[in-house]
N, C-alpha and C positions, 0 to 999 in steps of 0.2 A: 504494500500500500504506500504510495506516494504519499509525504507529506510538505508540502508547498501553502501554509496555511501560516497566520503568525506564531511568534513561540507563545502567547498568552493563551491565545484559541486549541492551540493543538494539546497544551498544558492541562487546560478543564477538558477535554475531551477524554484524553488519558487516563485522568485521574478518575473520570467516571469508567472506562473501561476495566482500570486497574479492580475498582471497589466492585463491578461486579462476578471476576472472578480471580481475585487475588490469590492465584492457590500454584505450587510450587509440585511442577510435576515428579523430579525426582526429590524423594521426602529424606530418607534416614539413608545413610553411607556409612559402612565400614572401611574404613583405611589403617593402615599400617601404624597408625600412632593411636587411632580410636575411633571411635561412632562421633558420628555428625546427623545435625537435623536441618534443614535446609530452612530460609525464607523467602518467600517470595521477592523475583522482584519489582522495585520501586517503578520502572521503568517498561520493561515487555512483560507483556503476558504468557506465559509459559513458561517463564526463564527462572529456574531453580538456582538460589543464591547461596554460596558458602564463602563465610570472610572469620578470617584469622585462622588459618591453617600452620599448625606447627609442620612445616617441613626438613628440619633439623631442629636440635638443642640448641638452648641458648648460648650463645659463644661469649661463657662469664668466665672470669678467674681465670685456670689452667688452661681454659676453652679460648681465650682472646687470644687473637693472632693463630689459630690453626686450621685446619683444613676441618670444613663442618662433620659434626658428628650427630648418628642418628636419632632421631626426633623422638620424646623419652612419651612412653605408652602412657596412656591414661584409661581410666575405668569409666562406667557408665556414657550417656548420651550426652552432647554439648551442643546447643543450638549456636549456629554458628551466624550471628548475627551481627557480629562488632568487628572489625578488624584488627587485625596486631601493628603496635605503633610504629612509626617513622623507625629506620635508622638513626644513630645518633650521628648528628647536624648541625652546621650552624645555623642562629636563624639568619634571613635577609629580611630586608624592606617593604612595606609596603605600597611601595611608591614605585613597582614595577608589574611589567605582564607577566613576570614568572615568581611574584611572591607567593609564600606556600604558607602564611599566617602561621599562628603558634601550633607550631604541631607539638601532638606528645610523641618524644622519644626513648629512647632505651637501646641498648645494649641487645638484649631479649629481643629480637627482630625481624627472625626469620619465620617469617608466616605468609601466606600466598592465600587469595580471593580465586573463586572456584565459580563460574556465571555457565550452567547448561541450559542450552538448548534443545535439551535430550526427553523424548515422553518416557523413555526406559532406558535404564542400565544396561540393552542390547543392542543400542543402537550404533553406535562405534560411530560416531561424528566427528569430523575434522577436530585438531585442539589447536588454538593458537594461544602460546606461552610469550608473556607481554614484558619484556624489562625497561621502566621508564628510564628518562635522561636524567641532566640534571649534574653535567661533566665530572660525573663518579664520585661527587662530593654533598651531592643534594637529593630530595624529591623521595619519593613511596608511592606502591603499589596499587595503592588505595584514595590515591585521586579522584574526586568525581569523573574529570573529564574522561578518566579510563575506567568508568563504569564500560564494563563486557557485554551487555544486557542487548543491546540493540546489534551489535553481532554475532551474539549467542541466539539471537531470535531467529537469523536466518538457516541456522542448523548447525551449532555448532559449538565448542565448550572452550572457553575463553577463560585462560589464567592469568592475574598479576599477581607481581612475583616482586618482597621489598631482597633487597643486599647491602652486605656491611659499603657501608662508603667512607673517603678519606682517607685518614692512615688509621683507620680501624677497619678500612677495608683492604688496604693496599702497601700498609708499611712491607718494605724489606729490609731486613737486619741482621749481621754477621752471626751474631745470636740467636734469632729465628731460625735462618738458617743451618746452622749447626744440629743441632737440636731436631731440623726436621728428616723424616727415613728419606725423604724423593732431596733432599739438600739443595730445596727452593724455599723459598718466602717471599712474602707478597701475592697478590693475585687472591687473594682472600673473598672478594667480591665476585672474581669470576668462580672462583668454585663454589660459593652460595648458588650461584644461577644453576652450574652442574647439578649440584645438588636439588634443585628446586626441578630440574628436568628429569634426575634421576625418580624423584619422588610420584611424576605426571607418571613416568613407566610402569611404578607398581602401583599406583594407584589411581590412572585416571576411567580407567576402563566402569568402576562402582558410578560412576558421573555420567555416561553415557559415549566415553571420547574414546578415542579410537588410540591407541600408541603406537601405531605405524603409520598415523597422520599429523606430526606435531610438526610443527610450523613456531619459527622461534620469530618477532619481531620488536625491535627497540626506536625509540628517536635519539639525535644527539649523542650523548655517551652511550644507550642502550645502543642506539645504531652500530657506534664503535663495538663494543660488548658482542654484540651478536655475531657480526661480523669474524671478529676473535675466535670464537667458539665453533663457528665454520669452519677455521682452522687446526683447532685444538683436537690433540687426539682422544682429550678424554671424551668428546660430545661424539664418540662412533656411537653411530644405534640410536641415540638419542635426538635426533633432531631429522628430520623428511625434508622442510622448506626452509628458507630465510627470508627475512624482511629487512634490511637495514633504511629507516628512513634520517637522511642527514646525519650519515656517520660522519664521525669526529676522525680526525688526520692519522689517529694511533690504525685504526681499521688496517691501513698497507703502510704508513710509514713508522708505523711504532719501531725502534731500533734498542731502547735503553734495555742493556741487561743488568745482572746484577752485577757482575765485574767491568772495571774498564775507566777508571778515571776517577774525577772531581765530580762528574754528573752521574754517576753508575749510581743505581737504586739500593745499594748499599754505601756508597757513599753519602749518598742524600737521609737517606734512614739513619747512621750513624750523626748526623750533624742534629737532625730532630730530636733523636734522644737525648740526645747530649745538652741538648736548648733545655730539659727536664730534668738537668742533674744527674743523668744515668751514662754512666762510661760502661765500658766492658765491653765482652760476649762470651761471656758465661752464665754460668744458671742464676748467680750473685745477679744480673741487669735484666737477666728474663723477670725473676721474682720483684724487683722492683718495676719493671716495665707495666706487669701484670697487675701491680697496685694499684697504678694512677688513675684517675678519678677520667671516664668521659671526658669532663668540661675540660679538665689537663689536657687532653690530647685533642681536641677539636681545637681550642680555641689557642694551639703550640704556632705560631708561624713562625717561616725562614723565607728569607727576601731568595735565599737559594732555589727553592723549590720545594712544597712540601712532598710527599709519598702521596697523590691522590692520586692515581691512575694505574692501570695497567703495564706490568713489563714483561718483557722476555726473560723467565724462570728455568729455562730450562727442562721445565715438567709440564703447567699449563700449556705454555708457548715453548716446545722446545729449539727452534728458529725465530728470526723477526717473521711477521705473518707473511710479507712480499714474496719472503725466500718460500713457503710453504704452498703458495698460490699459483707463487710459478714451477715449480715442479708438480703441482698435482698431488703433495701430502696434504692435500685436506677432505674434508666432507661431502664427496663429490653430490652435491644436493641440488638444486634447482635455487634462483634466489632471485631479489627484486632489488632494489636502491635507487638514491635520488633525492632532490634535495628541493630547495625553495630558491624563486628570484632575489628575494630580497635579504636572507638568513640575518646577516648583522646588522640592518636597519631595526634590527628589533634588539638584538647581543648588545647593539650600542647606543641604544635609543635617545640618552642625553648625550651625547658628542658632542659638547664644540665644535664649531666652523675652526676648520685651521687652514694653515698657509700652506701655499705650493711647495715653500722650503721645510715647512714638517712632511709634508707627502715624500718627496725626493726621499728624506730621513727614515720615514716610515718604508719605504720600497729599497732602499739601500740595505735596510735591516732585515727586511723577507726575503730578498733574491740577491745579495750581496750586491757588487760596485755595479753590475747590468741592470740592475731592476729598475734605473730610472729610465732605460730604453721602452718600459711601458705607459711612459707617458703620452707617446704616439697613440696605441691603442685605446687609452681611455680620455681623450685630450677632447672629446666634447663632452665628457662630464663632467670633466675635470675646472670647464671652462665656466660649468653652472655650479659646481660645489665639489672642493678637494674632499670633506670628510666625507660627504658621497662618495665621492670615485674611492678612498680608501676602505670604505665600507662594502664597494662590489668589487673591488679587488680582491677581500679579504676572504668573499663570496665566495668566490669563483676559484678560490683559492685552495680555499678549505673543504666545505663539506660539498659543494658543485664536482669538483675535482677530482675527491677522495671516493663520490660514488661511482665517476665511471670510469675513476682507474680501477674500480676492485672489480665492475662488471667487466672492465676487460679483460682482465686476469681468467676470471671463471670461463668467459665467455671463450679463451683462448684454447681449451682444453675441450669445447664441445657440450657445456653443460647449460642448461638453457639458461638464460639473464634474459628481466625486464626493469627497463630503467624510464626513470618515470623526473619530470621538469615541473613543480606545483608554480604556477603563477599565479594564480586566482589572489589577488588583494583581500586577507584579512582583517574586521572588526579588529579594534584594538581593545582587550578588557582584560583582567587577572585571570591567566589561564585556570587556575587551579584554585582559588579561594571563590567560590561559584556565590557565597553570600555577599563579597563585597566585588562586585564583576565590575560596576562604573571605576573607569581610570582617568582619572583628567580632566572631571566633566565633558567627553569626548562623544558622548552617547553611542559610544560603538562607532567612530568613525574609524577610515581606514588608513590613516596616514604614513603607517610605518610597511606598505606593501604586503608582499605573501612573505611576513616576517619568520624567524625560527621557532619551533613549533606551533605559527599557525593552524596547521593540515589536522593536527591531533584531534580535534573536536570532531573532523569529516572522516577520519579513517575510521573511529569509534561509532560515527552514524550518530554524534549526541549535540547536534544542537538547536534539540530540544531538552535539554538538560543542561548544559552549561553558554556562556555568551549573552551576547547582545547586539544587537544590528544587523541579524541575518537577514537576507531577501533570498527568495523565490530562488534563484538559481544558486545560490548555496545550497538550498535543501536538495538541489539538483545535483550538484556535484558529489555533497556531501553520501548519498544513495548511491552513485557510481561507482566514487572511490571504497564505501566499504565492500560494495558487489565485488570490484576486483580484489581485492584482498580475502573477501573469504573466497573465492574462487581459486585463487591463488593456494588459499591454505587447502581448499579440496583437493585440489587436480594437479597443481605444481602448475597452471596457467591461468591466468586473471581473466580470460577472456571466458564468454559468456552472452546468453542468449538477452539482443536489447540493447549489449554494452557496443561501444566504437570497437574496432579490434585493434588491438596493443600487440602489436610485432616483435618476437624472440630479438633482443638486440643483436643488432649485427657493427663492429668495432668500424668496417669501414664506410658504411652508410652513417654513423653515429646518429639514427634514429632515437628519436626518445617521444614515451605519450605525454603531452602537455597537458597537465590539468588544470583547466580555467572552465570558466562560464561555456567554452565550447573546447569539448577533447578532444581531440585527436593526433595522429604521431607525423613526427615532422624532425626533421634535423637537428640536432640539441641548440637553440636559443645562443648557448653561450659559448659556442664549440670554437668560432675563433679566437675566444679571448684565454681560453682554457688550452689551445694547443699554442695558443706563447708566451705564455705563463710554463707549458710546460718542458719548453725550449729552459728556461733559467732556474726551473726549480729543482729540487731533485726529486725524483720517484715518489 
């Protein structure tokens, strides 16, 4: 059912749908940790809802810093109606599109939301397992905007999934490592996701989902993340599809290992303890590492860099992923990628106007003493606003770039790739605090473009549930795009009966589907600016 109606109208309609058959077709689940009872949900009808899933133990005490361990049994039935809190986080602002208000955090964190679209436990429905962004330092599973509900309606069981983040999710330490059997550390975060996958294997089937249909998709950092795990040899068996929407640069350029200098991930881990009063790497600076309080280690910075992200461990990632993609050691699975026109119009949203001689400065810094030979290429934007053109430089740079190098990688080997150009101009409003959505007094205008993670509200199929300022062919896009992606998570192709057809990429046509007000596939948008960009940049 098409809905093109406003969000107030479609909102009482709903809710009258909802109250007359509010009722959750799959009811009680047995899982590997214990009985669940489901709730309906708020949003489709039919859509059996489970939130706060322990899928591993808490990672407290001897458990912080190690590879997740499994999720401790419980007795009796738990309606599973609340979610398990944030990761611990800093907080930010409210005075952006990506504030996430006071979340409650902990430690205790590894819990996953379960949204089926299933009328029985036989029915083996596509799964699509969701890791939000949030550059591996922010954000939970349990956002409105990734209520699962409106993609679970069209036949299918849909998981968010939170992970440790920061350097509770990502420290590496001469001492962790010692201490660990695989003589890796870090990567903490990616093996929570492992874990959260392993978990969908022995238990998604009680749900209705199918385990030889799971389709893994993230934005932003999830995008990087996923991406990863594509590569990673633990994710064999555990993953059919990928999604990466505006993966982050680590996706194919991630290179830091854990030896190798001043920047090596154990150099950087050592200088953050150390900011704590903790020397060593013995069990003497594990035991005190193990003591410090959360708020200690979130709120630790070093002008250095802190441990927030993914490295090359040697066990997660035994290669940089490049190396893994171009040989063909990865996951040889089907995948999607692709990014937005405008990504840092939104990353940068207050920027000052700066001078042509901060630009120069800025492009000297990203593509060393050549980079100001892109003045040429971007010299009529540049002529209407440098922190513009620095801002679609940075585009087209970053997550534009980083999606169809990785589709070319894949695509290079034979495995199908769909890559996909969102342009459609987003409403501006707090993606994620859906009671305080007005930003700016703006009423939903669209000033900041098809900013970074815009598309999230349409891939989700929710907005009628989170936003402001939609019209008519948003609700239209927004119905395509999730069509293609559970199509995607069905069949390993997005394409479908209704939809425009989305063409297998091919590296030398560099085809891509545009998603705006009118889709369809056409040359990548930014393919000149992107192939001399990547004349200067490296891989």
């Amino acid at each position: 059912m098409k809905r093109f109606m406003s969000k107030q109208a479609s909102l009482v309609i709903l809710t009258g749908m909802l109250s007359a058959f509010a009722v959750a077709d799959i009811d009680d689940v047995s899982t590997s940790g214990g009985n669940y009872r489901s709730v309906a949900s708020e949003f489709a009808a039919g859509v059996s809802v489970f939130k706060g899933l322990a899928f591993a133990a808490p990672p407290l005490r001897e458990l912080r810093w190690k590879p997740p361990a499994q999720a401790i049994k419980f007795s009796g039935t738990r309606v599973a109606k609340r979610a398990g809190p944030a990761c611990w986080q800093a907080r930010n602002g409210d005075d952006s599109v990506y504030a996430r208000g006071n979340l409650g955090r902990s430690e205790d964190c590894l819990y996953l939301n379960v949204f089926s679209g299933a009328s029985a436990a036989s029915e083996r429905l596509p799964v699509m397992v969701w890791f939000h962004g949030g550059s591996n330092t922010a954000g939970h599973g349990d956002a409105q905007i990734f209520d699962g509900s409106n993609l679970a309606a069209r036949g299918a069981v849909v998981v968010t999934a939170n992970y440790r983040l920061g350097p509770l999710g990502f420290l590496a330490h001469p001492a962790l490592t010692n201490e660990s059997e695989q003589g890796a550390s870090g990567n903490y975060g990616l093996l929570d996701q492992i874990a959260a996958l392993r978990w969908v294997q022995d238990n998604i089937a009680e749900f209705g989902g199918d385990p030889e249909r799971v389709t893994i998709f993230g934005q932003s950092a999830g995008g990087e993340d996923v991406c990863l795990l594509m590569a990673s040899p633990l994710s064999e068996g555990l993953i059919h599809r990928v999604i990466g929407q505006s993966p982050s640069g680590g996706c194919v350029r991630l290179q830091r290992g854990l030896e190798g200098g001043a920047d090596s991930a154990h150099a950087r881990g050592t200088r953050f303890v150390e900011a704590m009063g903790i020397t060593g790497s013995g069990s003497t600076a594990l035991a005190d590492m193990r003591e410090l309080s959360p708020q200690q280690i979130i709120g630790t910075t070093r002008t250095e860099g802190n441990p927030n992200g993914p490295i090359v461990d040697g066990w997660v990632l035994p290669q940089p992923p490049a190396q893994l993609f171009a040989s063909g050691n990865y996951n040889r699975v089907p995948m999607m990628s692709g990014a937005l026109s405008d990504e840092y119009f939104g990353l940068q949203a207050g920027a000052a106007e700066i001078s042509e001689t901060d630009l120069d400065n800025y492009l000297t810094r990203a593509f060393g003493d050549a980079g100001t030979g892109l003045r040429a290429d971007y010299a009529e934007l540049i002529a209407q606003s440098p922190v513009a053109a620095r801002k679609t430089i940075a585009g087209d740079n970053g997550f534009m770039r980083t999606a169809r190098d990785w589709a070319r990688l894949v695509s290079s080997h034979g495995d199908d790739t769909y890559v996909y150009y969102f342009s459609r101009a987003v409403p501006v409003f707090r993606l994620y605090v859906p009671e305080l959505t007005e930003l700016n007094g703006n009423g939903g205008a669209r000033t900041l473009g098809a900013y970074h993670s815009g598309e999230l509200a349409y891939v989700f199929d929710n907005l009628d549930v989170v936003g402001i300022g939609w019209k008519e062919a948003d609700h239209m896009l927004s119905e395509t795009v999730a069509d293609y992606w559970f199509n995607f998570a069905s069949t390993g192709n997005p394409n479908g009966a209704g939809l425009p057809d989305w063409p297998v990429y091919d590296s030398a046509l560099d085809g891509v589907q545009v998603l705006d007000a009118e889709v369809s596939n056409a040359q990548h948008p930014r393919k000149r600016f992107m192939d001399r960009i990547g004349t200067l940049a490296a891989p």
